[in-house]
Z-matrix of the N, CA and C atoms (Angstrom, degrees):
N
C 1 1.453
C 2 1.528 1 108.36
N 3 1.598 2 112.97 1 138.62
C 4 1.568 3 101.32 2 -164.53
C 5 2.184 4 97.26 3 -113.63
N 6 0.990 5 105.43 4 145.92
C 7 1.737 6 118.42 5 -154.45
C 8 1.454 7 93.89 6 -54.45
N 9 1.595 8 131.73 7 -9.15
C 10 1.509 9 118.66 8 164.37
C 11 1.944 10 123.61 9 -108.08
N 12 1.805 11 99.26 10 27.41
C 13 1.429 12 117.85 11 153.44
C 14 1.064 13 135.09 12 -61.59
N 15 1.143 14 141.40 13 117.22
C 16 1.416 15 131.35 14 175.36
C 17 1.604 16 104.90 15 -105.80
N 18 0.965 17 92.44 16 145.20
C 19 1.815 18 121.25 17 179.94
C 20 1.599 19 99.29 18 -119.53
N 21 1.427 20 93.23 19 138.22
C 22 1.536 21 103.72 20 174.17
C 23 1.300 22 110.80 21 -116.83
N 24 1.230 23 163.04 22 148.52
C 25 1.424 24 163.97 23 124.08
C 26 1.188 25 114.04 24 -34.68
N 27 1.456 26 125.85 25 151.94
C 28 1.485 27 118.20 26 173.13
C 29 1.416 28 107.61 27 -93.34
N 30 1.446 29 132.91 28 176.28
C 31 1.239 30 152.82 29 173.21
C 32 1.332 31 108.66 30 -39.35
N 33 1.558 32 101.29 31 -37.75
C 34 1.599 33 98.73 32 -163.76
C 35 1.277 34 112.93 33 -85.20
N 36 1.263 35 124.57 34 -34.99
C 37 1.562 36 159.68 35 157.15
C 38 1.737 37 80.94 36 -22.36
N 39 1.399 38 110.28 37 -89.58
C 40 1.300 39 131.79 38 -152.60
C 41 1.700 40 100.92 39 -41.57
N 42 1.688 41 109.00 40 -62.10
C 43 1.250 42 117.25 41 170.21
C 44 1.309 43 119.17 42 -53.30
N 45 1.282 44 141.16 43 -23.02
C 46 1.128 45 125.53 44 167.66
C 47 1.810 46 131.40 45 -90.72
N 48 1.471 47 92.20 46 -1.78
C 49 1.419 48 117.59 47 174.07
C 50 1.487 49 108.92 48 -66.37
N 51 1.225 50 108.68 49 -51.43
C 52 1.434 51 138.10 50 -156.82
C 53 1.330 52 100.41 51 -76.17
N 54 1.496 53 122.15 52 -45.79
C 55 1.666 54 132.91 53 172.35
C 56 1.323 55 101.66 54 -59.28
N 57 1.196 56 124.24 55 -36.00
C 58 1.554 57 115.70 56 172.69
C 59 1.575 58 111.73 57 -99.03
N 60 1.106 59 131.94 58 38.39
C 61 1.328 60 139.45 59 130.50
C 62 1.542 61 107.33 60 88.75
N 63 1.634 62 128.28 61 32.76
C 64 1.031 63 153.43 62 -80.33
C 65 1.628 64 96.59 63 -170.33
N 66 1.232 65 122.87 64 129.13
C 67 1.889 66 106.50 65 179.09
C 68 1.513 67 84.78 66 -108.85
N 69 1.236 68 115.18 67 174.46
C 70 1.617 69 139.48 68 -140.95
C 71 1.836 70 86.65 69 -165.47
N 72 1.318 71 107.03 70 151.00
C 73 1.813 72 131.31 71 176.85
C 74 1.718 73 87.72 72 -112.14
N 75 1.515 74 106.53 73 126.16
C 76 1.675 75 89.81 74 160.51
C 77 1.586 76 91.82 75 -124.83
N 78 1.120 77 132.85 76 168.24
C 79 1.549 78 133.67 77 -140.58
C 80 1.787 79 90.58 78 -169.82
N 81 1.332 80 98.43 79 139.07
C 82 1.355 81 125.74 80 178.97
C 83 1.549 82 113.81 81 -92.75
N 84 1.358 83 108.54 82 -160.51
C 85 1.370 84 125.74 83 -170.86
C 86 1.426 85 92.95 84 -112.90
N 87 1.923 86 120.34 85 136.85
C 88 1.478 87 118.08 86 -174.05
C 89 1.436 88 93.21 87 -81.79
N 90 1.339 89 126.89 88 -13.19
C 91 1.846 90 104.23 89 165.74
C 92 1.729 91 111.35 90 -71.53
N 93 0.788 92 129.08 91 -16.52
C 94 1.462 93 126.23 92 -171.64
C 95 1.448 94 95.68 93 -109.10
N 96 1.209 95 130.97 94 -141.97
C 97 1.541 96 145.50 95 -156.95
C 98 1.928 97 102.38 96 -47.33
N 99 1.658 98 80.44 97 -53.08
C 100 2.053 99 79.16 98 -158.27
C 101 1.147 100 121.74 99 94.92
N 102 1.799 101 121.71 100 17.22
C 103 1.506 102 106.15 101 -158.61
C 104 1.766 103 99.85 102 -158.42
N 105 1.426 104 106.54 103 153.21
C 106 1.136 105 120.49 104 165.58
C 107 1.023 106 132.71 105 -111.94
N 108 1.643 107 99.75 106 139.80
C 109 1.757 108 105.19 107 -162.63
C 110 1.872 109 95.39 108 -104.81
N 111 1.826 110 114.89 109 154.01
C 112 0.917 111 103.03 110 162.05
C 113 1.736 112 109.77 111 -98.35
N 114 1.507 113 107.40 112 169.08
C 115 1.484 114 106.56 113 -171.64
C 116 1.298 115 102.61 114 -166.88
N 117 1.273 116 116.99 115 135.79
C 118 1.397 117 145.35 116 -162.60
C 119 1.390 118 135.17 117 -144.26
N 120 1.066 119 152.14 118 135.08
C 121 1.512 120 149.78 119 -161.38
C 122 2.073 121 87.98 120 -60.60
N 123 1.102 122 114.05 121 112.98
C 124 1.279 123 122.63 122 141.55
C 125 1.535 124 123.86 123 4.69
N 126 1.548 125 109.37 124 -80.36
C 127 1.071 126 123.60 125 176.67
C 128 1.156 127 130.87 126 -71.37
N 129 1.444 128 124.96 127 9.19
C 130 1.201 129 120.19 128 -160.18
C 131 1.774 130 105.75 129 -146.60
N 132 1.421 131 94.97 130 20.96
C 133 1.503 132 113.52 131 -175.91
C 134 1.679 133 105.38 132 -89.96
N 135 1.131 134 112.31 133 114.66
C 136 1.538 135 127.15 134 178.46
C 137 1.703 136 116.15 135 -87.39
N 138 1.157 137 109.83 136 142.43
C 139 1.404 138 118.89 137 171.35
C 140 1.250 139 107.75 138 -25.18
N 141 1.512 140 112.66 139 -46.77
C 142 1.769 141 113.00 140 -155.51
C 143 1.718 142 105.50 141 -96.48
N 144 1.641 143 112.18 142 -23.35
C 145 1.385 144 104.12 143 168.40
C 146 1.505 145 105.81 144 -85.32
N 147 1.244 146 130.45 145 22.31
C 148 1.911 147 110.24 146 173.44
C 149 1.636 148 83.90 147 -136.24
N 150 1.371 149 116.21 148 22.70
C 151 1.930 150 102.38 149 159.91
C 152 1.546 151 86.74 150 -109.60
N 153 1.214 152 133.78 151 -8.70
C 154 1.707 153 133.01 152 -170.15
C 155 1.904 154 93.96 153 -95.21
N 156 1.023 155 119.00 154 -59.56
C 157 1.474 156 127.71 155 150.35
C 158 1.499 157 110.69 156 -15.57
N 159 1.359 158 103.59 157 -89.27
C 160 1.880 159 114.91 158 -179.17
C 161 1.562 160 101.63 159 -43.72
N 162 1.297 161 133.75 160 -46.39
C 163 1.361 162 126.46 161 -138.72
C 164 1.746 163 100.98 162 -92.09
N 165 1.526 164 95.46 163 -25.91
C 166 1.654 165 98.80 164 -167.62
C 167 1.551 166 101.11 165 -109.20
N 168 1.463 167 142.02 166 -16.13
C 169 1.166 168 123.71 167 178.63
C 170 1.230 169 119.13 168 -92.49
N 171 1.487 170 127.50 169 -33.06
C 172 1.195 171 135.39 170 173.30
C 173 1.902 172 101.56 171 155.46
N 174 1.173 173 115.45 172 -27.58
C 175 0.981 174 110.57 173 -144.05
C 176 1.304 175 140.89 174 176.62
N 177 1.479 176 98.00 175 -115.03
C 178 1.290 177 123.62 176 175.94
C 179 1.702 178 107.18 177 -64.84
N 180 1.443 179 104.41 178 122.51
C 181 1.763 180 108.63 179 176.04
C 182 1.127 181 110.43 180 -118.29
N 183 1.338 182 108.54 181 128.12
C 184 1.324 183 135.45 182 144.54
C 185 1.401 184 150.31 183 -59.95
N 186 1.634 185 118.05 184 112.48
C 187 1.833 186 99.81 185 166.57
C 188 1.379 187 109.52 186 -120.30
N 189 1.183 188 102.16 187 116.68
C 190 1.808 189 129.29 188 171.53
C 191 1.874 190 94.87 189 -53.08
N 192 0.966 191 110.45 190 119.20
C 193 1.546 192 121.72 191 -175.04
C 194 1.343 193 114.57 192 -119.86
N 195 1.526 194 139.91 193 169.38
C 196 1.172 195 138.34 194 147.86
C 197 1.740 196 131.21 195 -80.30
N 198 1.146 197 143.80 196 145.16
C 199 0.922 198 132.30 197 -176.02
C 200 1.303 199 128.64 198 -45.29
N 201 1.579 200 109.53 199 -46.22
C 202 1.351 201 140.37 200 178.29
C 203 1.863 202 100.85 201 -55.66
N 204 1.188 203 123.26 202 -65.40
C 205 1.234 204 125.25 203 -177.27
C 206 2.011 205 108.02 204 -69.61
N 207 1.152 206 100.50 205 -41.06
C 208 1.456 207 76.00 206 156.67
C 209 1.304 208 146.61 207 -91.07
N 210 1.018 209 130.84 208 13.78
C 211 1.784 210 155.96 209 87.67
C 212 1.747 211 105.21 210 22.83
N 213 1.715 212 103.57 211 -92.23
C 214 1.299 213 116.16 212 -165.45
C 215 1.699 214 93.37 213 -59.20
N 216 1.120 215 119.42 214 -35.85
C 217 1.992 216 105.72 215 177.73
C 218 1.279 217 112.88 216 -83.33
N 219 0.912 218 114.88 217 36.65
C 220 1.520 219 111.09 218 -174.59
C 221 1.408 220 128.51 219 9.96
N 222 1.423 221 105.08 220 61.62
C 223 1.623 222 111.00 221 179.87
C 224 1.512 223 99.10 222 -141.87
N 225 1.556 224 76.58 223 131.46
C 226 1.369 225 106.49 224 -154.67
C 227 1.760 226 97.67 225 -100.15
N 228 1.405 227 118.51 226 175.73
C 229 1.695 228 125.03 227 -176.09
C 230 1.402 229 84.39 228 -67.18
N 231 1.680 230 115.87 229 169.26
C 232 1.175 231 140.90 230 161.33
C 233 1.332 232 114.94 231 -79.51
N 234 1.466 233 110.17 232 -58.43
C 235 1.411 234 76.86 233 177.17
C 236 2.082 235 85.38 234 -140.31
N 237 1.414 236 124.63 235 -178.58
C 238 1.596 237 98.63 236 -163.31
C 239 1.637 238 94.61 237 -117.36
N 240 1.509 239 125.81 238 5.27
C 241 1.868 240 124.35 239 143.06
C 242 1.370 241 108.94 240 -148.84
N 243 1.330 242 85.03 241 96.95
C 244 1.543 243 113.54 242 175.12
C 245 1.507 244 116.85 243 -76.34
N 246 1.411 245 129.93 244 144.12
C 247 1.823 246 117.38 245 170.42
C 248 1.414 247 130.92 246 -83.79
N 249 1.622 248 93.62 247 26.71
C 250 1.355 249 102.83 248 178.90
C 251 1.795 250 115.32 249 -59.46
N 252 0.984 251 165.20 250 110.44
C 253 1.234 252 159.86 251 174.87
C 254 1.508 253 119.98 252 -31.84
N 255 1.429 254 78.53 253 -52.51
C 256 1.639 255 91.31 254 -171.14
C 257 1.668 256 122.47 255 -68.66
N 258 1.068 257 101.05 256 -13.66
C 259 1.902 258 138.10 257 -171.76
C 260 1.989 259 100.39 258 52.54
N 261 1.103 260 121.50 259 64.37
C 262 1.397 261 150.02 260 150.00
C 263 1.269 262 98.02 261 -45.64
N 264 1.297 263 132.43 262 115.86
C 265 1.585 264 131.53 263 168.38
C 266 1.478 265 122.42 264 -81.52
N 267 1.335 266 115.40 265 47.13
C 268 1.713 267 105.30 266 -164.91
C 269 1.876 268 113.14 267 -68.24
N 270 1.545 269 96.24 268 150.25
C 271 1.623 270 104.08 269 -159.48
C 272 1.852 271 81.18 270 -107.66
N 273 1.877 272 89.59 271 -178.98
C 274 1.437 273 87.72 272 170.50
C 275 1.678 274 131.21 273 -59.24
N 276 0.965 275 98.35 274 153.92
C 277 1.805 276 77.72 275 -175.15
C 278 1.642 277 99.59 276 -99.67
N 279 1.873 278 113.38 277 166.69
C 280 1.183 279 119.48 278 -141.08
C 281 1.485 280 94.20 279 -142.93
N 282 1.355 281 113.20 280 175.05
C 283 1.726 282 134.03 281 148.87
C 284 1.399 283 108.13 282 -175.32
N 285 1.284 284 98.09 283 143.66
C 286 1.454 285 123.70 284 175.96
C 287 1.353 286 96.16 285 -24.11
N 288 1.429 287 102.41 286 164.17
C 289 1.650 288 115.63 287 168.38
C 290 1.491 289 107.71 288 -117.96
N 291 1.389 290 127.70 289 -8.68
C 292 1.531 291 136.45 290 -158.92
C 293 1.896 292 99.15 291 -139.09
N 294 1.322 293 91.05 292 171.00
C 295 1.570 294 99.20 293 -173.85
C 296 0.918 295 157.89 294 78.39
N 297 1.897 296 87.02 295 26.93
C 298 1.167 297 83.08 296 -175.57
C 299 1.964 298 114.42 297 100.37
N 300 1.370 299 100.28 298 -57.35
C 301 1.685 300 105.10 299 170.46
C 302 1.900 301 117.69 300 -37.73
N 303 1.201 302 102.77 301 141.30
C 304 1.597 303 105.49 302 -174.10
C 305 1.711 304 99.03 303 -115.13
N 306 1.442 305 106.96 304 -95.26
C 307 1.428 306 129.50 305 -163.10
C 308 1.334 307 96.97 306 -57.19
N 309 1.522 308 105.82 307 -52.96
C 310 1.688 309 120.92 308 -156.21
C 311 1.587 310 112.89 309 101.94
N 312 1.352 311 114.60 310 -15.91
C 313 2.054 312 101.88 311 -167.79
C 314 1.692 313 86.00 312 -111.72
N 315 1.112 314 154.28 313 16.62
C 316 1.581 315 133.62 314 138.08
C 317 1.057 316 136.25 315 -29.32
N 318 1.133 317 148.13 316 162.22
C 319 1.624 318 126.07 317 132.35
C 320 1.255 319 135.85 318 -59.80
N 321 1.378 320 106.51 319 -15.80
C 322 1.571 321 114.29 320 172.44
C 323 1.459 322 110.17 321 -73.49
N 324 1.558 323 97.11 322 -55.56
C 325 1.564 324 93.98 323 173.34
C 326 1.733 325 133.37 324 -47.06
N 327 1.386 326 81.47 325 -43.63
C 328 1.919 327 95.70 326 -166.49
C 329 1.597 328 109.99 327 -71.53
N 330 1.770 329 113.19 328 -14.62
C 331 1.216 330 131.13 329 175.17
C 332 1.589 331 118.66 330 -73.10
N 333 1.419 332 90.22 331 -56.16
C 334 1.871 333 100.64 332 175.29
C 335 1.042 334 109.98 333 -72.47
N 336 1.863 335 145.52 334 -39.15
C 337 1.626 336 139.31 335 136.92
C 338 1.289 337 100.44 336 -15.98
N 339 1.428 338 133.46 337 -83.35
C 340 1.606 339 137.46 338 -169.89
C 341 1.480 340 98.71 339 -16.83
N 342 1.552 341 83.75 340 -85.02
C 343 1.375 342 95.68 341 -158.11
C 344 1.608 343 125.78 342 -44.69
N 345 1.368 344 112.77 343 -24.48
C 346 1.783 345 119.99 344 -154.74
C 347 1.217 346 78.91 345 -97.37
N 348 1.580 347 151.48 346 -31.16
C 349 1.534 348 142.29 347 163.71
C 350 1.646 349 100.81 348 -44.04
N 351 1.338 350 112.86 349 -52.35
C 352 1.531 351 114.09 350 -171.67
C 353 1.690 352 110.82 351 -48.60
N 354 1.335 353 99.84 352 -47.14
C 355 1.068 354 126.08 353 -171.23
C 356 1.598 355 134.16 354 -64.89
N 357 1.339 356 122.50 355 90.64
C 358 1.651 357 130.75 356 -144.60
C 359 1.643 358 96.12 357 -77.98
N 360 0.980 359 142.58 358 -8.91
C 361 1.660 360 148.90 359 172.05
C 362 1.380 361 84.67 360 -53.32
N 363 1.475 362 124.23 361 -80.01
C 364 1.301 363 131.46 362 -163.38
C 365 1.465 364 132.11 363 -65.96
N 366 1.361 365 123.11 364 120.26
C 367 0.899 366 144.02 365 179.10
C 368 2.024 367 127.13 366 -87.28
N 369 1.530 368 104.79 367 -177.11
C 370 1.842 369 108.33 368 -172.02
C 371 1.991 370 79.01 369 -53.08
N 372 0.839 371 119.23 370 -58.12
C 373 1.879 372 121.54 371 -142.31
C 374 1.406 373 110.15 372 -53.05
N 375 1.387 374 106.55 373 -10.97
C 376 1.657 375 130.48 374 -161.70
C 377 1.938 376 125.85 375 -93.56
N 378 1.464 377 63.30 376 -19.38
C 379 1.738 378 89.00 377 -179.66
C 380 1.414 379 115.43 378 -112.26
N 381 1.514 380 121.27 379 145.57
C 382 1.645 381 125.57 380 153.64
C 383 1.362 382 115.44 381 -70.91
N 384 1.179 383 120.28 382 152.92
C 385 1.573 384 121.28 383 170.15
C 386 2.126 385 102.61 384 -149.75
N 387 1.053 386 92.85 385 132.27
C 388 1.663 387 156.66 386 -47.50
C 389 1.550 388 123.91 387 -23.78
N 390 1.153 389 116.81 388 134.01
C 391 1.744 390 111.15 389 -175.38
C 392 1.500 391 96.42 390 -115.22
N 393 1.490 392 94.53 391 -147.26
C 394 2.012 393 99.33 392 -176.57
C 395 1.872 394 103.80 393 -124.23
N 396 1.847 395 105.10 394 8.11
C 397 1.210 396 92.07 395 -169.06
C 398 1.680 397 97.32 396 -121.27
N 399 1.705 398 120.52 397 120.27
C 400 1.217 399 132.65 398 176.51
C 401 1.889 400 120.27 399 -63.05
N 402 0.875 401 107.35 400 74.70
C 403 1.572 402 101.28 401 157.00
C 404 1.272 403 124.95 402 -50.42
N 405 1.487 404 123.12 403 148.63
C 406 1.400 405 123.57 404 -150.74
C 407 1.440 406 112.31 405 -158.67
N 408 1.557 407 84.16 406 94.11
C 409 2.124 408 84.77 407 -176.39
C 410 1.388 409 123.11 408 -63.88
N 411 1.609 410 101.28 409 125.28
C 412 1.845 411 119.09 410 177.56
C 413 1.202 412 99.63 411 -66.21
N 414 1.356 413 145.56 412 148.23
C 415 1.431 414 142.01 413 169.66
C 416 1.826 415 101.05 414 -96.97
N 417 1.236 416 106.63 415 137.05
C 418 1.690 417 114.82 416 158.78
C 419 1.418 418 114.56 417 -36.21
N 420 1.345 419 103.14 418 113.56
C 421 1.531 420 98.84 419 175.33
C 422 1.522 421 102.87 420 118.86
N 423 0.895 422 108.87 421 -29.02
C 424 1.936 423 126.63 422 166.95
C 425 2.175 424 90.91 423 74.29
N 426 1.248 425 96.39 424 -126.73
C 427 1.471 426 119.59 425 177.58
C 428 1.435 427 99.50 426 -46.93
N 429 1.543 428 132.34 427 -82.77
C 430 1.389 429 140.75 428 -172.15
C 431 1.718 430 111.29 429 -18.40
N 432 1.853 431 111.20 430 -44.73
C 433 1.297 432 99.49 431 -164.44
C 434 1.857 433 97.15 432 -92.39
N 435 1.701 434 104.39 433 -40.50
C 436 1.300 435 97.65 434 -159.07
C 437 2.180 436 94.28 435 -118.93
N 438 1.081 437 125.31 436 139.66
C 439 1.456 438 130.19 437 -177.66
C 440 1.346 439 100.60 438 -99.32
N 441 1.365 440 129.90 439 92.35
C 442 1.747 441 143.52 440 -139.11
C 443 1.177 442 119.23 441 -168.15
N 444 1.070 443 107.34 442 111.58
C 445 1.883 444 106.66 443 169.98
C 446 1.536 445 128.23 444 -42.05
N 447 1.379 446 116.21 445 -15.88
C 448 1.156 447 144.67 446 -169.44
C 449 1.674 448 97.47 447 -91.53
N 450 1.495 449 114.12 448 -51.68
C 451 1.666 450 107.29 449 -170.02
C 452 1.640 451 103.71 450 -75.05
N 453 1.844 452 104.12 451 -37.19
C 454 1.471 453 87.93 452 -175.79
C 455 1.543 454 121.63 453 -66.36
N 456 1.058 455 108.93 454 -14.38
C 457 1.570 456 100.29 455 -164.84
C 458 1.560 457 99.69 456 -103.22
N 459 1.303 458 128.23 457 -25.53
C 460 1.901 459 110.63 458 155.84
C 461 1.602 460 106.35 459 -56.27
N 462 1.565 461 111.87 460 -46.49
C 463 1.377 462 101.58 461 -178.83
C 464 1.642 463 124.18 462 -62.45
N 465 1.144 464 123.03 463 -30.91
C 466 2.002 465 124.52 464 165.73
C 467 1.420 466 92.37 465 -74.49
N 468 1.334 467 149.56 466 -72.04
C 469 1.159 468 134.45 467 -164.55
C 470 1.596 469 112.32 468 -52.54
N 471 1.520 470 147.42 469 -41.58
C 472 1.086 471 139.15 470 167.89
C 473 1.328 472 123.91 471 -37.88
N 474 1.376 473 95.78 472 -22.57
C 475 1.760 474 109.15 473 -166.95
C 476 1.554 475 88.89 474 -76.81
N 477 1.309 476 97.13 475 -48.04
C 478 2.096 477 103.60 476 -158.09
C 479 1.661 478 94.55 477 -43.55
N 480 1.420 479 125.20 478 -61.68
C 481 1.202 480 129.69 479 -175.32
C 482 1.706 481 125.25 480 -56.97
């Protein structure tokens, strides 16, 4: 294998990474984005894997959500035709209201946000709005309707559950 090979993992690989609490690269098509997202079970995102997150993606974090659960948080799309290209559904963005969370843009913070999204106890009352953490509606149909970093990774995480 020569040091500009790429190796891919299979699905199952990925899913079983993820069961062990584990971040995963999921990677697009170089006609579309060009880029890899990291992605991880929600709940199982630690302070120290979303400062490894912040430090190496750029930034801005994302949780690819279901419609239904973003429902019970009452966060709604940003805006409903956006000029995003890619047509990315971003909702309001959020952070915890409990836990400890302060600013909201830490890794501690943006971790315990993660997680309490994961987290079906918690409800709209539970959260700030506007926060620093982007929720990101999966469309029905996952991959089939929309080809999205957003569908694949509700779609490997559905599996985890």
């Amino acid at each position: 294998m020569s040091k500009d090979e790429i190796i891919f993992d299979t699905i199952e690989d990925a899913i079983e990474a993820i069961k062990n609490g584990k971040m995963v690269i999921v990677v697009d098509n170089e006609d579309r984005e060009n880029e890899g997202d990291f992605i991880m079970a929600a709940e199982d995102v630690t302070p120290e894997q979303m400062g490894f997150i912040i430090r190496y993606s750029g930034g801005v974090v994302c949780c690819p959500t279901t419609e239904e659960r973003l429902k019970e948080l009452g966060l709604p799309i940003m805006v409903e035709k956006g000029s995003d290209n890619m047509g990315t559904a971003f909702t309001i963005t959020t952070d915890f209201a409990h836990g400890g969370v302060t600013t909201g843009i830490s890794g501690k913070d943006r971790s315990v946000t993660i997680n309490a999204i994961a987290n079906p106890k918690y409800t709209s009352c539970d959260f700030n709005k506007p926060g620093h953490v982007f929720p990101l509606l999966a469309r029905k149909g996952g991959v089939l309707k929309r080809i999205g970093h957003t569908e694949a990774s509700v779609g490997v995480l559905i599996q985890y559950f």
